[in-house]
MIDOSE-1310 file (N, C-alpha, C; in nm, 2 decimals, decimal comma, always signed):
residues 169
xxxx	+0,08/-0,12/+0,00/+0,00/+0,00/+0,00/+0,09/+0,12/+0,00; +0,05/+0,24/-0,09/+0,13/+0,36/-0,08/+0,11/+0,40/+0,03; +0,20/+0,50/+0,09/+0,19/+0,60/+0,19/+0,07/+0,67/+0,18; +0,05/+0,75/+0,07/-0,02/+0,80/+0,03/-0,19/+0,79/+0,06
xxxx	-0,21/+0,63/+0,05/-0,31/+0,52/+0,09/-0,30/+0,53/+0,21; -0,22/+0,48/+0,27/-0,29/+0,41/+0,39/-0,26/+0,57/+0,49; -0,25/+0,69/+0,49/-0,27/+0,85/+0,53/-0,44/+0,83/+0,49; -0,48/+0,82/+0,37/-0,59/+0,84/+0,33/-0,73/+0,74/+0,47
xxxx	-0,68/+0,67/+0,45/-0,70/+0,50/+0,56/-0,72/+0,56/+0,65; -0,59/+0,63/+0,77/-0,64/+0,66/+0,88/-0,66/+0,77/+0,86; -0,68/+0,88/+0,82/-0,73/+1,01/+0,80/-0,88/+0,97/+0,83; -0,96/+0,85/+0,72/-1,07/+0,84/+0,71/-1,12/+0,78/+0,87
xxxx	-1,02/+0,69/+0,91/-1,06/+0,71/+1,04/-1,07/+0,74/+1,16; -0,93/+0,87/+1,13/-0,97/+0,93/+1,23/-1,04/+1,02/+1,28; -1,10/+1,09/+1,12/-1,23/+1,13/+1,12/-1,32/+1,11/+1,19; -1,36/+0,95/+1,17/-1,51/+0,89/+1,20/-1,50/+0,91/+1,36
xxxx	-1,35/+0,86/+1,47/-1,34/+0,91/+1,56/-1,38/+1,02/+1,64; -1,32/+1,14/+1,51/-1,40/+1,28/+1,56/-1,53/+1,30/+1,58; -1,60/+1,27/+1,52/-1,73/+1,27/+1,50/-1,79/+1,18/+1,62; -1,78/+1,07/+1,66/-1,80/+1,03/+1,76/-1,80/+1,10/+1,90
xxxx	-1,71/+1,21/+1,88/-1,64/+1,25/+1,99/-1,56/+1,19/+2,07; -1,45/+1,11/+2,01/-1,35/+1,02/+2,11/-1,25/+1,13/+2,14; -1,26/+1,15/+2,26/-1,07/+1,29/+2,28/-0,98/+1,22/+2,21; -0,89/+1,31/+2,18/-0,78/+1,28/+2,16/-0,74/+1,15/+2,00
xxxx	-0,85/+1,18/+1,99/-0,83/+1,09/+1,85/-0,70/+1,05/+1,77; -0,64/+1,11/+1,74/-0,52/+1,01/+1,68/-0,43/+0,98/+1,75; -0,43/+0,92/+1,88/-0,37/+0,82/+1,94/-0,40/+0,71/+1,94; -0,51/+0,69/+1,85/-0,57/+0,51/+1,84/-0,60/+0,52/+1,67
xxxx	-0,51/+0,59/+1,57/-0,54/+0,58/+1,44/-0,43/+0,43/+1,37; -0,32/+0,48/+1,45/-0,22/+0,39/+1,39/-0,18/+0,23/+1,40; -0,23/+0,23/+1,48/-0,28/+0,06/+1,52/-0,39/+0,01/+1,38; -0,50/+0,10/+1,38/-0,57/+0,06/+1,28/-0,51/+0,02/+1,13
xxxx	-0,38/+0,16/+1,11/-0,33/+0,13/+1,02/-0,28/+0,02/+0,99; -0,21/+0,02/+1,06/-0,10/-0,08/+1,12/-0,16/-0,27/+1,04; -0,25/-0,27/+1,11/-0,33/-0,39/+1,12/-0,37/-0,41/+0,95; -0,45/-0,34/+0,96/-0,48/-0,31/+0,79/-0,39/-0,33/+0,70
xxxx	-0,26/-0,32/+0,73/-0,19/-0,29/+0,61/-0,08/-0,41/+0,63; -0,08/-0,51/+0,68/-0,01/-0,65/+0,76/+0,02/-0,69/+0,63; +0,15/-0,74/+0,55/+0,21/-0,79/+0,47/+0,10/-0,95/+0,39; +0,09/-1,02/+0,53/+0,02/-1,16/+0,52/-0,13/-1,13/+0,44
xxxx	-0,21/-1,03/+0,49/-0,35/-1,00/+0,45/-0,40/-0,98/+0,26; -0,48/-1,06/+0,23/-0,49/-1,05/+0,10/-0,62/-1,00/+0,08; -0,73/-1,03/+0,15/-0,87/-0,98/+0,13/-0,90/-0,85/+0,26; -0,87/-0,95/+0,42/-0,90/-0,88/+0,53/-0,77/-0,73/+0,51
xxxx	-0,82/-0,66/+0,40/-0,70/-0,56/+0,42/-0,77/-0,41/+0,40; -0,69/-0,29/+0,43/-0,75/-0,16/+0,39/-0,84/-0,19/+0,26; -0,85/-0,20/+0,13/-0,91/-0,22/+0,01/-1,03/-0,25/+0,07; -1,06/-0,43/+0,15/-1,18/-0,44/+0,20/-1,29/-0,36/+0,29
xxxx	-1,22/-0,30/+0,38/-1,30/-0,16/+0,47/-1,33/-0,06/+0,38; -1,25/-0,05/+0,28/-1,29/+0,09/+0,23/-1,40/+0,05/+0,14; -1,39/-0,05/+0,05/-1,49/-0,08/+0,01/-1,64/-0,09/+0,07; -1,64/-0,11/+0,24/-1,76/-0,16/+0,30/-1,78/-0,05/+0,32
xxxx	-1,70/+0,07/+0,40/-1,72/+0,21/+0,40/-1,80/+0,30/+0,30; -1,71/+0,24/+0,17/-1,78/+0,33/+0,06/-1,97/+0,27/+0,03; -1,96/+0,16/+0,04/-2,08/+0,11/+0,01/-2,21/+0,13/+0,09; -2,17/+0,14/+0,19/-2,25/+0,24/+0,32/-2,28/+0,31/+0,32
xxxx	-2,19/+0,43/+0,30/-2,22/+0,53/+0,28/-2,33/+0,56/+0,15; -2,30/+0,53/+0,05/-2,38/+0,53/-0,07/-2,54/+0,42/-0,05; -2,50/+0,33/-0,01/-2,66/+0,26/+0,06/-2,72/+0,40/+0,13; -2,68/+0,45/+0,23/-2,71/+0,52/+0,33/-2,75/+0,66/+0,21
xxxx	-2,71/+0,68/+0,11/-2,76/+0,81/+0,07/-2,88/+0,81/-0,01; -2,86/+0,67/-0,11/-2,90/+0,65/-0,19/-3,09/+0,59/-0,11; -3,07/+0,60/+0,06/-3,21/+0,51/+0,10/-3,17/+0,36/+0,05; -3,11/+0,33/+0,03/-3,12/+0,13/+0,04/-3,11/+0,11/+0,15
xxxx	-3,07/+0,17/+0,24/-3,11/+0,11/+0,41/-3,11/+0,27/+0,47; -3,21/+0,26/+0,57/-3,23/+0,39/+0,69/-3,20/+0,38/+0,81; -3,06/+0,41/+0,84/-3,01/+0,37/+0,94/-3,00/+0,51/+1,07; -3,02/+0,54/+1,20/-3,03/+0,59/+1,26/-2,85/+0,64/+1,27
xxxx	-2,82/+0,76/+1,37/-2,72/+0,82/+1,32/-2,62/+0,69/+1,40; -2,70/+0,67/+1,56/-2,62/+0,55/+1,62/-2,64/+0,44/+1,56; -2,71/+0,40/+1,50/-2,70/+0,23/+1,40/-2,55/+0,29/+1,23; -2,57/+0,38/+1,21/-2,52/+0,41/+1,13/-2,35/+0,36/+1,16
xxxx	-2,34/+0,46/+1,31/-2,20/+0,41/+1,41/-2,18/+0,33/+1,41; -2,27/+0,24/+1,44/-2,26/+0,11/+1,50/-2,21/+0,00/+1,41; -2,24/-0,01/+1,30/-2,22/-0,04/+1,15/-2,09/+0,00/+1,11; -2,09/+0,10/+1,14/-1,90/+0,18/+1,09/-1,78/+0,11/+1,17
xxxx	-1,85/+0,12/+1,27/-1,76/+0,07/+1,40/-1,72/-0,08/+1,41; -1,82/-0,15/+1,35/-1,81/-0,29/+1,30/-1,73/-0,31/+1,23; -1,73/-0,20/+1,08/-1,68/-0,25/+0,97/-1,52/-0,25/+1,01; -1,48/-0,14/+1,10/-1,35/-0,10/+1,10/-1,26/-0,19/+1,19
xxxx	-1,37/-0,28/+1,30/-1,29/-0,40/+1,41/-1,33/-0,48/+1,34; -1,40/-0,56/+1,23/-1,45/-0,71/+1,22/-1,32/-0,78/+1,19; -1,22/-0,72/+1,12/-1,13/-0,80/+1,06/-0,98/-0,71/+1,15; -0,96/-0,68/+1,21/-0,86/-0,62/+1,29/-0,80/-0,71/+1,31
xxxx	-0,77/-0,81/+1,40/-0,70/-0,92/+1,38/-0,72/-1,05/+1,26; -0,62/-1,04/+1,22/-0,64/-1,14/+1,09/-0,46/-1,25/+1,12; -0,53/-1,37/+1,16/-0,44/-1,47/+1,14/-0,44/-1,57/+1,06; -0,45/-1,62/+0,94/-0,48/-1,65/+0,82/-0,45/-1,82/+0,90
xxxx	-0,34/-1,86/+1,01/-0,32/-1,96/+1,10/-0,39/-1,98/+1,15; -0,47/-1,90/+1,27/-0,56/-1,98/+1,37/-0,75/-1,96/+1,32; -0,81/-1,97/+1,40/-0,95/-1,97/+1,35/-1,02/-1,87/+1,47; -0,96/-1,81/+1,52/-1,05/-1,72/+1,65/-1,01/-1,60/+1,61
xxxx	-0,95/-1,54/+1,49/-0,98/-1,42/+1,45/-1,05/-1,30/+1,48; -1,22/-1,36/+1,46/-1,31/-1,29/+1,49/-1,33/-1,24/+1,65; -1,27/-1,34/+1,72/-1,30/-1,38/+1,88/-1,15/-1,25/+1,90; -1,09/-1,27/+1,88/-0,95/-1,16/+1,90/-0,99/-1,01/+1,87
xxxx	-1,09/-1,03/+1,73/-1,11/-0,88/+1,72/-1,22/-0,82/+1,78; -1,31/-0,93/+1,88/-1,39/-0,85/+1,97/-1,33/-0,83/+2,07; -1,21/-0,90/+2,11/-1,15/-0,85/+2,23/-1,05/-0,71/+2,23; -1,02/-0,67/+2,12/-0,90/-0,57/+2,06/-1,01/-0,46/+2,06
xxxx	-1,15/-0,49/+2,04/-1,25/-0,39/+2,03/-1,31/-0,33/+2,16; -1,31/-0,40/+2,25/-1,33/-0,38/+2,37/-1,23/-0,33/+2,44; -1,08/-0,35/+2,40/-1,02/-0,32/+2,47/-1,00/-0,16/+2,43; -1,03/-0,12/+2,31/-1,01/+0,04/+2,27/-1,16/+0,14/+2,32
xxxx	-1,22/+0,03/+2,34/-1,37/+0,11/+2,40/-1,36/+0,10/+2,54; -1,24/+0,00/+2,60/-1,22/+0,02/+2,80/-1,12/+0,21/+2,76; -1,01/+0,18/+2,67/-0,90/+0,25/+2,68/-0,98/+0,42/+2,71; -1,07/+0,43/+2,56/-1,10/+0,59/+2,55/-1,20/+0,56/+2,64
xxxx	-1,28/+0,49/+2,74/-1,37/+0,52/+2,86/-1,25/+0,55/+2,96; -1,17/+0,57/+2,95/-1,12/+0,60/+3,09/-1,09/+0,75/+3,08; -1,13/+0,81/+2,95/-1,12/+0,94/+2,99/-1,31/+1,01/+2,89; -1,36/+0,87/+2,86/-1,49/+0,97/+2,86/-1,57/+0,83/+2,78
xxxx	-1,72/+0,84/+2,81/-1,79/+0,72/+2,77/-1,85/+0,73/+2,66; -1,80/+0,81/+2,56/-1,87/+0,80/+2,43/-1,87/+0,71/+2,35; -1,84/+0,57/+2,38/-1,80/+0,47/+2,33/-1,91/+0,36/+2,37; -1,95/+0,36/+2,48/-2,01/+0,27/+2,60/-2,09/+0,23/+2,54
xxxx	-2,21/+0,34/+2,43/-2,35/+0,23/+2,39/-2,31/+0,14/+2,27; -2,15/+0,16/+2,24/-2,15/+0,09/+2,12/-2,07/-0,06/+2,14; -2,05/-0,07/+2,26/-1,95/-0,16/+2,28/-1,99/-0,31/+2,29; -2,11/-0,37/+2,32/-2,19/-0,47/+2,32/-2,24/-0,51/+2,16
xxxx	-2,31/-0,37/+2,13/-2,42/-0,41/+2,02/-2,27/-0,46/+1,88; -2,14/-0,35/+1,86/-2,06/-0,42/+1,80/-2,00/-0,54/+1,82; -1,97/-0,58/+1,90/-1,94/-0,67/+1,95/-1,99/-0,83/+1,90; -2,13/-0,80/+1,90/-2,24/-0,85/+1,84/-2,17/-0,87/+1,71
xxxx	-2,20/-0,75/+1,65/-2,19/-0,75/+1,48/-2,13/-0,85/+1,43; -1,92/-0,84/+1,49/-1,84/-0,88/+1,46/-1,82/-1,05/+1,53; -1,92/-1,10/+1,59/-1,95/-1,21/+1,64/-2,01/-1,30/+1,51; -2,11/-1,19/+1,44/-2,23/-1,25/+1,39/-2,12/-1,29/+1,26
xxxx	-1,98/-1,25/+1,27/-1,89/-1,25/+1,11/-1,82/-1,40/+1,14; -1,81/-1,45/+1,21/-1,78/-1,60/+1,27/-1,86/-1,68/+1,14; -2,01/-1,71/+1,14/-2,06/-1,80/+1,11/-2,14/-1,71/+0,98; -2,15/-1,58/+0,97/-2,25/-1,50/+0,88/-2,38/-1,59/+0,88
xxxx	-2,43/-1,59/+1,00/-2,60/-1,61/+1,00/-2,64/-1,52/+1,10; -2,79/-1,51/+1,11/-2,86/-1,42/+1,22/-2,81/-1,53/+1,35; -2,79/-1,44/+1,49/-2,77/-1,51/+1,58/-2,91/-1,56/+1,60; -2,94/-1,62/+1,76/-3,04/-1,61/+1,78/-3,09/-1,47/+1,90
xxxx	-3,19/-1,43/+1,91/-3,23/-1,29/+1,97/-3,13/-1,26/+2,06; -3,09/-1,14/+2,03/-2,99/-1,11/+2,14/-3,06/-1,02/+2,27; -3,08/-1,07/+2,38/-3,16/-1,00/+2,44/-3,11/-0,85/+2,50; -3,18/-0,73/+2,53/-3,13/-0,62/+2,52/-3,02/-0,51/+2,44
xxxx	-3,07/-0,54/+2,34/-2,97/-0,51/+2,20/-3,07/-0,40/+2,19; -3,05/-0,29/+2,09/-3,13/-0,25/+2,01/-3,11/-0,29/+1,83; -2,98/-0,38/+1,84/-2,99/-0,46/+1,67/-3,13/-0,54/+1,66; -3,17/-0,51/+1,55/-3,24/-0,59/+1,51/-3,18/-0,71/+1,38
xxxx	-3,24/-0,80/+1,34/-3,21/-0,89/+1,24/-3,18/-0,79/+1,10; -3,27/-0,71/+1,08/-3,24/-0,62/+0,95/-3,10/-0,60/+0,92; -3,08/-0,54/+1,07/-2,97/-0,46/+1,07/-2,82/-0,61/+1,06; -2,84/-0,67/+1,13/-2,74/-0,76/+1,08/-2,75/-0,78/+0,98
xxxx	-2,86/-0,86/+0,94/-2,83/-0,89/+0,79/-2,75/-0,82/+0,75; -2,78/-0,65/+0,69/-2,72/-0,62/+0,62/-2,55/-0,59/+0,67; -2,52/-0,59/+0,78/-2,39/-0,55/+0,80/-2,31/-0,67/+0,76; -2,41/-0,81/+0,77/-2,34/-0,95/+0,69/-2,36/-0,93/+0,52
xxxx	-2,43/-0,88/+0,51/-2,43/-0,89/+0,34/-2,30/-0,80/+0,34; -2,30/-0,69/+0,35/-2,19/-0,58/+0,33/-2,04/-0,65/+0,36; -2,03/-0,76/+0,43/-1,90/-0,81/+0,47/-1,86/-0,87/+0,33; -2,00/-0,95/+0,24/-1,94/-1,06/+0,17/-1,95/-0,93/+0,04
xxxx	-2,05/-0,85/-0,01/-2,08/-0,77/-0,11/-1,99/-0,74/-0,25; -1,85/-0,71/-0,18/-1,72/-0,73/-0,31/-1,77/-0,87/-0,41; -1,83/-0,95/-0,33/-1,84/-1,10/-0,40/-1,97/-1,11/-0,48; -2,08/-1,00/-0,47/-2,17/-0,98/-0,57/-2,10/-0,86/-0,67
xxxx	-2,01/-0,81/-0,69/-1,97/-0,72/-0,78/-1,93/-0,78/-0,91; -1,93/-0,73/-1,04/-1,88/-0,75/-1,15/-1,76/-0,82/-1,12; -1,71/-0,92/-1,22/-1,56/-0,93/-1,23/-1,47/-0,90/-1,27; -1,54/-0,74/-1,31/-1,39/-0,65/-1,31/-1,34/-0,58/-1,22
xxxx	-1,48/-0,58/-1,13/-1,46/-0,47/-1,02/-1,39/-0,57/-0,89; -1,42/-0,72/-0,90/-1,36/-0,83/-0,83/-1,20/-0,84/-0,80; -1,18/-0,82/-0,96/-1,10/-0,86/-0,99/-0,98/-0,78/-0,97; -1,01/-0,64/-0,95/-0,95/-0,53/-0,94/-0,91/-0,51/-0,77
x	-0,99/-0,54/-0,68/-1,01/-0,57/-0,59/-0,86/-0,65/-0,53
């Protein structure tokens, strides 16, 4: 990945941080880089987020899904931990990147809880990326099945695209 790229990568999120209102935001950008941009990674890489990012966003503009501003987060926030740890070796990947996710939602609660409603329901998401099926009811969520679904479609999505855009990929 150019330099150029992966500035672009965490720029984009350390943005989404801002907006959140997390203090001090780019003390937790580089790790994301970091992660993303891992020599070993072929699919789980910056290219894949941005793709799910971009597609979001444009679902989100376009009305293909009506997402509240916190479902909207919540979805973002997914896209950006579901693949954070990627060991192409072991099979608890997903299980590492809910833990890496909690542990940056313990870090910035120790100086403010704007993180706290999101830390369960993601959690969820990137659980649900294990098996890509609905769980069963998660009790005191406010996800509903819609909303997974699509945050599971959106994981595989690159894989309904043309095969030029695939391929390019």
């Amino acid at each position: 990945m150019s330099v150029l790229a992966k500035y672009a990568f965490l720029h984009r999120y350390l943005e989404f941080l801002q907006s959140c209102g997390v203090p001090d935001p780019g003390q937790y950008s580089q790790p994301m880089g970091n992660a993303y941009s891992e020599p070993h990674r072929v699919y789980h890489n910056t290219a894949h987020i941005t793709f799910m990012l971009d597609k979001l966003a444009e679902d989100v503009k376009t009305r293909k899904i009506e997402l509240s501003g916190w479902e909207q987060n919540c979805v973002m926030f997914a896209v950006w931990w579901h693949d954070f740890v990627y060991n192409p070796q072991v099979k608890d990947n997903e299980l590492q990147s809910i833990l890496a996710w909690e542990d940056f939602v313990d870090q910035v609660s120790q100086t403010s809880p704007v993180l706290e409603s999101y830390k369960t329901p993601v959690s969820s998401l990137i659980h649900c990326t294990i098996s890509h099926t609905l769980p069963p009811p998660i009790p005191d969520t406010p996800l509903t099945p819609a909303l997974i679904s699509y945050f599971l479609d959106l994981d595989l999505a690159i894989l309904a695209t043309s095969r030029d855009i695939y391929a390019a990929f």
